[in-house]
mmJSON file of the N, C-alpha and C atoms, coordinates in Angstrom:
{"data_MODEL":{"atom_site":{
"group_PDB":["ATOM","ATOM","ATOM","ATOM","ATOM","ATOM","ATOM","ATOM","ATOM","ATOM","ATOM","ATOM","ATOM","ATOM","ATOM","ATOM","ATOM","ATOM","ATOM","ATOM","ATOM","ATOM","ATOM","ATOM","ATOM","ATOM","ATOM","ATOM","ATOM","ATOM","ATOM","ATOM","ATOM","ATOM","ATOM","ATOM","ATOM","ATOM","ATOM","ATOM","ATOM","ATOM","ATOM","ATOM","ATOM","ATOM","ATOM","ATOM","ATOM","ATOM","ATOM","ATOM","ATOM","ATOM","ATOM","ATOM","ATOM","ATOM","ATOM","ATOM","ATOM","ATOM","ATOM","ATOM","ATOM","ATOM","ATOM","ATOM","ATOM","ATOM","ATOM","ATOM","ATOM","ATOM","ATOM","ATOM","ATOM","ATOM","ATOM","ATOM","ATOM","ATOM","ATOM","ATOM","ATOM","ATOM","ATOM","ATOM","ATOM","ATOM","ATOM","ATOM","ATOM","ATOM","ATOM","ATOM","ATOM","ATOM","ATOM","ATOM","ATOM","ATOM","ATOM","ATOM","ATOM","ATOM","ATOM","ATOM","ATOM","ATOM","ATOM","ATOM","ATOM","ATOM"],
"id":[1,2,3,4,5,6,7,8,9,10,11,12,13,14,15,16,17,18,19,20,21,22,23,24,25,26,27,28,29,30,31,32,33,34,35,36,37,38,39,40,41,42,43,44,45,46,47,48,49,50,51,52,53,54,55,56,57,58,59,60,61,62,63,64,65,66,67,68,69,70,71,72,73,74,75,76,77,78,79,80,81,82,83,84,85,86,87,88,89,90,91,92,93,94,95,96,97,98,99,100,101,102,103,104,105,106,107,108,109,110,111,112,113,114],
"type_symbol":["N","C","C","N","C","C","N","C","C","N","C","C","N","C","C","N","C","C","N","C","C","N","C","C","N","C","C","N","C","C","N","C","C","N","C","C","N","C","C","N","C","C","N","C","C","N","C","C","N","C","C","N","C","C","N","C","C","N","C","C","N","C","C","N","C","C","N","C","C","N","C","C","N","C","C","N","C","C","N","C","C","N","C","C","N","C","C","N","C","C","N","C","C","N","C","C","N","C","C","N","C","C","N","C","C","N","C","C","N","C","C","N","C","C"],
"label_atom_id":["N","CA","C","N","CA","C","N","CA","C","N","CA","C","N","CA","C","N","CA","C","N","CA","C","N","CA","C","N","CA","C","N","CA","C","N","CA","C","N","CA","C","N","CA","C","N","CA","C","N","CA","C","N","CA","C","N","CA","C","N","CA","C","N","CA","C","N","CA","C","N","CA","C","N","CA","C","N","CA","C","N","CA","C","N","CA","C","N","CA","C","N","CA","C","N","CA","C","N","CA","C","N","CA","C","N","CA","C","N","CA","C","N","CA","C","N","CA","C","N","CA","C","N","CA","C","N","CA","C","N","CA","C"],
"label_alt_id":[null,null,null,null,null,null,null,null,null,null,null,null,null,null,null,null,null,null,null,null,null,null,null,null,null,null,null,null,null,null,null,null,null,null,null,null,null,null,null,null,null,null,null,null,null,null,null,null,null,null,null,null,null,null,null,null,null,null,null,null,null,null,null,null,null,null,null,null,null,null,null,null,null,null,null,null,null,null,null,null,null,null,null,null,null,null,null,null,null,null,null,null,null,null,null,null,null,null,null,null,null,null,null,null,null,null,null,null,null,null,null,null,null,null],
"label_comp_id":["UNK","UNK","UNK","UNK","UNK","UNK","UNK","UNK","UNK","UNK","UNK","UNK","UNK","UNK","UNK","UNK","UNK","UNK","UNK","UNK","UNK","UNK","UNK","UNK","UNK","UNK","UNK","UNK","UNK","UNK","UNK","UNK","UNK","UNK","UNK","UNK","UNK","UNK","UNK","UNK","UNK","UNK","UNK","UNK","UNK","UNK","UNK","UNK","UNK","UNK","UNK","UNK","UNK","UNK","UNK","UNK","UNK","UNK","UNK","UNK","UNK","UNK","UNK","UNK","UNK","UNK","UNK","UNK","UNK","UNK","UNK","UNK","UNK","UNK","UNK","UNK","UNK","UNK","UNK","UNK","UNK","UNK","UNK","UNK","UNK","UNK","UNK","UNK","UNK","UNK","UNK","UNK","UNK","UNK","UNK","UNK","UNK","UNK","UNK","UNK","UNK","UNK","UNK","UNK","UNK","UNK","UNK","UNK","UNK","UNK","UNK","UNK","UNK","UNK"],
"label_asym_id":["A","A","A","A","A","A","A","A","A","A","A","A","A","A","A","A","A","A","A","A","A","A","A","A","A","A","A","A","A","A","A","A","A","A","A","A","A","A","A","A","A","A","A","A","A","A","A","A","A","A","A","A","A","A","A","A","A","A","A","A","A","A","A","A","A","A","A","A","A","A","A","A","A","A","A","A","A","A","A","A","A","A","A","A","A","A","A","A","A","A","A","A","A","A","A","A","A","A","A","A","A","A","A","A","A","A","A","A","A","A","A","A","A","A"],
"label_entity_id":["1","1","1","1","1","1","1","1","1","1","1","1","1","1","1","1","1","1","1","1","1","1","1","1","1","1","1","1","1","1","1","1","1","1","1","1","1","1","1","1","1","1","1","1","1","1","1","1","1","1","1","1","1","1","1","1","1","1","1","1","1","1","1","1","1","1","1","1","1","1","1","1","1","1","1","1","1","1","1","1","1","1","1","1","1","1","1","1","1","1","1","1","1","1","1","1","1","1","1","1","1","1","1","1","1","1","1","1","1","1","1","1","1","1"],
"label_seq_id":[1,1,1,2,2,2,3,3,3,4,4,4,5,5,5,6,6,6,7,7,7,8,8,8,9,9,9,10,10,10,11,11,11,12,12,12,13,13,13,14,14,14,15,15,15,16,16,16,17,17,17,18,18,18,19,19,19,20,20,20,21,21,21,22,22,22,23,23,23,24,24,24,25,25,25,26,26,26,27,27,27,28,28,28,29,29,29,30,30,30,31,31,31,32,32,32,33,33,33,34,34,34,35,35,35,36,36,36,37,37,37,38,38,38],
"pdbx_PDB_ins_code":[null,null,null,null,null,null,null,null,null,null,null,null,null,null,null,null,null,null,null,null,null,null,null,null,null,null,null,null,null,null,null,null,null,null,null,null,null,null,null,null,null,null,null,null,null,null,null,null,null,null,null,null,null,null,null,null,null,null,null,null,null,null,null,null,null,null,null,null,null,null,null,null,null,null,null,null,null,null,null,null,null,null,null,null,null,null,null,null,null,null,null,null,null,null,null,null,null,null,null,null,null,null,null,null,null,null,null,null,null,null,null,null,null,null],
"Cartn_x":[4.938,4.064,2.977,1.747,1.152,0.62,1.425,1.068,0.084,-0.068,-0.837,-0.386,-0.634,-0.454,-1.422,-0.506,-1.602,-1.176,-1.791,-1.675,-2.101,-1.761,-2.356,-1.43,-2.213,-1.519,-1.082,-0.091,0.137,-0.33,-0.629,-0.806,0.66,0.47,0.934,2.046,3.25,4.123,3.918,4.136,4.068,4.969,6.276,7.355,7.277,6.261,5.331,5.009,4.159,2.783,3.614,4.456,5.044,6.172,6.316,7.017,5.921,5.296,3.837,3.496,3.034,2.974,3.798,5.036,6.314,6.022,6.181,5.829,4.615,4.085,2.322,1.599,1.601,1.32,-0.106,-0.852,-1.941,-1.42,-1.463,-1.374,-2.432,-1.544,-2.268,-3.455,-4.719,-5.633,-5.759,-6.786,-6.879,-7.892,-8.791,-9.267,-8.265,-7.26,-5.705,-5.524,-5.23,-4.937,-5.529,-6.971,-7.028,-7.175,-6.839,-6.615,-5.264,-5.122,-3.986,-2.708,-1.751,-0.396,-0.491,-0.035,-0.393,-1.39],
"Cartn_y":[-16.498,-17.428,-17.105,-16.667,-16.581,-15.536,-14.289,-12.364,-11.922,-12.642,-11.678,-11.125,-9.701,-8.796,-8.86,-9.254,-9.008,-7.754,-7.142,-6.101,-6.081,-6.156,-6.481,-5.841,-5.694,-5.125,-6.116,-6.101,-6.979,-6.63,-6.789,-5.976,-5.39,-4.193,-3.387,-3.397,-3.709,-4.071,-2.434,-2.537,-1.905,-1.22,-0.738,0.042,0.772,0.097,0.742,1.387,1.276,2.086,3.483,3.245,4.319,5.222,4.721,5.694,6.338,5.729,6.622,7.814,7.425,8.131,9.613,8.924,10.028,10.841,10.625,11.566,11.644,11.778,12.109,11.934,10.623,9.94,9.039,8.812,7.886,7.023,5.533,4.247,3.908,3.196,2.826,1.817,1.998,0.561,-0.36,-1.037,-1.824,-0.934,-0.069,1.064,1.989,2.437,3.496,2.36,0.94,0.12,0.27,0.634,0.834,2.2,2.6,4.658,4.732,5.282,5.165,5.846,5.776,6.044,7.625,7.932,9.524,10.434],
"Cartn_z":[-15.825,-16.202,-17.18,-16.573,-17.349,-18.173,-18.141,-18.479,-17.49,-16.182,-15.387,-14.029,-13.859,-12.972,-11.764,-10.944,-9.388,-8.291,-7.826,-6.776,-5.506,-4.515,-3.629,-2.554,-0.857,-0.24,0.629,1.903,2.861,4.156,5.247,6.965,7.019,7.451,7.662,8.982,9.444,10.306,11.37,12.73,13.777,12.954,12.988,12.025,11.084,9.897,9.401,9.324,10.159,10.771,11.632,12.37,12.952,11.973,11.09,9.49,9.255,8.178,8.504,9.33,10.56,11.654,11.182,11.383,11.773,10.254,9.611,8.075,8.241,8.767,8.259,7.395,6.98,6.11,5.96,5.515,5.545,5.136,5.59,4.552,3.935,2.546,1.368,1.92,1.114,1.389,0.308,0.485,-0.795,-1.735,-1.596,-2.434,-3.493,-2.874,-3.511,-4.377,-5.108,-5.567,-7.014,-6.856,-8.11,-8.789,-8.357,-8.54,-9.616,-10.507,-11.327,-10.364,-10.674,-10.296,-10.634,-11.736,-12.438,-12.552],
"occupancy":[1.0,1.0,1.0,1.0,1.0,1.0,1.0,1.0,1.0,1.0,1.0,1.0,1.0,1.0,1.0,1.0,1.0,1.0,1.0,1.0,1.0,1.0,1.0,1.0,1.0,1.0,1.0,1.0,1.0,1.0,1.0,1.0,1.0,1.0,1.0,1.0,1.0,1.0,1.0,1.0,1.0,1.0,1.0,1.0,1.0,1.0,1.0,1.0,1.0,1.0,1.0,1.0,1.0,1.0,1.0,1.0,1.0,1.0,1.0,1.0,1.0,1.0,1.0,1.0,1.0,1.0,1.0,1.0,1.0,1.0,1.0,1.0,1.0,1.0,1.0,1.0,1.0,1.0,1.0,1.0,1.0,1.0,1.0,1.0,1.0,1.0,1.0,1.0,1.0,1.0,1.0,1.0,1.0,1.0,1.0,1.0,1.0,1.0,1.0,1.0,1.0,1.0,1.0,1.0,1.0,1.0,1.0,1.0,1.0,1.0,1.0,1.0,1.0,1.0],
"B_iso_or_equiv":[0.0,0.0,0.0,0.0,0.0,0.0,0.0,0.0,0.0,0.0,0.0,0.0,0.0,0.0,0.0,0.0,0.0,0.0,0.0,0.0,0.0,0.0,0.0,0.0,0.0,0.0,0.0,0.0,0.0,0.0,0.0,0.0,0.0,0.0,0.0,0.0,0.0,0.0,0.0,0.0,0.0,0.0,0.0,0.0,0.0,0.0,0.0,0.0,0.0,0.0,0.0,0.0,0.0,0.0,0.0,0.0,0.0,0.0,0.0,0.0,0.0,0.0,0.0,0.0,0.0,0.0,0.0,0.0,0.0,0.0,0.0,0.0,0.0,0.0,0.0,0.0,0.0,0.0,0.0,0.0,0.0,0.0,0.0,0.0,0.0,0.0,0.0,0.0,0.0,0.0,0.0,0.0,0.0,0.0,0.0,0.0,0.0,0.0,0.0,0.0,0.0,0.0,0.0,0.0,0.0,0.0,0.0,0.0,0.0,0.0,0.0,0.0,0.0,0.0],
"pdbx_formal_charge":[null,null,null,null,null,null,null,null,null,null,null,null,null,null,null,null,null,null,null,null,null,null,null,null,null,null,null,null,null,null,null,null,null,null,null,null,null,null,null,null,null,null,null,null,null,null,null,null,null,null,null,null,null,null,null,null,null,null,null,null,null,null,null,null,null,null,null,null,null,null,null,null,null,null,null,null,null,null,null,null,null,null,null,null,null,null,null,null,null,null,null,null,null,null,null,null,null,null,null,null,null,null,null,null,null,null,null,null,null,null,null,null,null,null],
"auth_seq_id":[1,1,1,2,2,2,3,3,3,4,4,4,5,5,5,6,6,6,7,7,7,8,8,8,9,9,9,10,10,10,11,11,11,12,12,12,13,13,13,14,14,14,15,15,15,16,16,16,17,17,17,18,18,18,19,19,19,20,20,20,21,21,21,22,22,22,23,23,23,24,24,24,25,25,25,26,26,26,27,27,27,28,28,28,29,29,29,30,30,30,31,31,31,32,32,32,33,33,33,34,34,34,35,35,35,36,36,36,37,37,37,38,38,38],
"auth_comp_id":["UNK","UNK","UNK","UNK","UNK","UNK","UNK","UNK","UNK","UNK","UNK","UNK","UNK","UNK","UNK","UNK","UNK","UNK","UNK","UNK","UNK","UNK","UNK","UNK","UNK","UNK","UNK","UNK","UNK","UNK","UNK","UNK","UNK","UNK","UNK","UNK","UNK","UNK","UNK","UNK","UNK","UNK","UNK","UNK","UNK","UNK","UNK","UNK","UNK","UNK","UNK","UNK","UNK","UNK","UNK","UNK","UNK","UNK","UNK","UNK","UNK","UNK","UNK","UNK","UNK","UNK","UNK","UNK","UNK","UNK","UNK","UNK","UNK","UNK","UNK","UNK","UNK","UNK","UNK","UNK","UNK","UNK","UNK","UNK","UNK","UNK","UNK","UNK","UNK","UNK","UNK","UNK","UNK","UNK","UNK","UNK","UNK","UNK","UNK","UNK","UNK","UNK","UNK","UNK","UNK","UNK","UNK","UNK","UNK","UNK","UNK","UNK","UNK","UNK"],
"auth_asym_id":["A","A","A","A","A","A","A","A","A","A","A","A","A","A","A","A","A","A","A","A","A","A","A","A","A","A","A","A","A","A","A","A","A","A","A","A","A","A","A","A","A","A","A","A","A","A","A","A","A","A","A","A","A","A","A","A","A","A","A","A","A","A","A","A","A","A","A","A","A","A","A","A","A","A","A","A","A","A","A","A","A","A","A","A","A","A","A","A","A","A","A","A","A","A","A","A","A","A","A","A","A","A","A","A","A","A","A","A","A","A","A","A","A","A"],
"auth_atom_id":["N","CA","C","N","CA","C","N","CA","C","N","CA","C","N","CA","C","N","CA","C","N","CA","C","N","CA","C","N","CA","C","N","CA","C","N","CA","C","N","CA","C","N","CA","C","N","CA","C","N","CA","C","N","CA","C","N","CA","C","N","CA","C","N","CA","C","N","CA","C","N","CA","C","N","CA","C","N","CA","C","N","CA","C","N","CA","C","N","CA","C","N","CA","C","N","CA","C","N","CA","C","N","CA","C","N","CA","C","N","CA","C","N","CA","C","N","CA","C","N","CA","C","N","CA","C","N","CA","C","N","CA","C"],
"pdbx_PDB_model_num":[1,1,1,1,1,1,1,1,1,1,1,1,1,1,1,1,1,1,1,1,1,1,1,1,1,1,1,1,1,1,1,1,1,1,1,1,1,1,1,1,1,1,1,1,1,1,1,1,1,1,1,1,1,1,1,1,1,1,1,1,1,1,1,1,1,1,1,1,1,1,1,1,1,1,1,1,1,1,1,1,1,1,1,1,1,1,1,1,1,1,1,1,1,1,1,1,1,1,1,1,1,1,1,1,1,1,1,1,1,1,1,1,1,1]
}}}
């Protein structure tokens, strides 16, 4: 539509959250969003 980019996160599913967990992982917030990729 219109050339614009949105980012945003969703709540995070129990399953999720326990991937996470299991890798030792922090999940992303809405702060990490605007942090560059590279």
């Amino acid at each position: 539509g219109d050339g614009k980019t949105l980012a945003g996160l969703t709540e995070i599913t129990p399953a999720q959250k326990s991937l996470f967990t299991a890798l030792d992982l922090t999940p992303p917030t809405p702060s990490d969003l605007a942090k560059p990729v590279l």
